[in-house]
Steps between C-alpha positions, in 0.01 A plus 500: 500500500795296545665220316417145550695213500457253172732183527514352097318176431828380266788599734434603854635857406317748734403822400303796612236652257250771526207535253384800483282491170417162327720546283779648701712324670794587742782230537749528799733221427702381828875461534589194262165432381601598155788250516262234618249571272500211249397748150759809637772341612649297249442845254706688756787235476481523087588898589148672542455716742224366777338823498436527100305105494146627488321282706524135592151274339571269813469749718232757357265190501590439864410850521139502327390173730577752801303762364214260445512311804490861689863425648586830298283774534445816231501828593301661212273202402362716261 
């Protein structure tokens, strides 16, 4: 399986994500997505590191409306 593109509903930001459980989700972010993304960014500017945000709502959403619109495919789905 290989990842597949997701571009965010909120910002633009594309990412590539592979699911391989429904509940497991891999997130390859691209180069300057995180500074484009509109919930990581403006954390990283107060001082926190991109990498330690969880997960962006905007974005996880975008994510989920892939899945169920079968743009995003599951490995395992169980």
């Amino acid at each position: 399986m290989s990842a597949q593109p997701v571009d965010c509903a909120a910002c633009g930001v594309r990412v590539f994500v592979e699911k391989i459980t429904p509940p497991h989700t891999s997130v390859q972010w691209t180069t300057g997505a995180a500074a484009a993304c509109g919930e990581i960014a403006p954390r990283a500017a107060a001082g926190e590191p991109a990498a330690r945000v969880p997960h962006c709502t905007a974005l996880r959403a975008s994510i989920d409306r892939a899945v169920a619109e079968g743009r995003v495919t599951i490995a395992f789905p169980e």
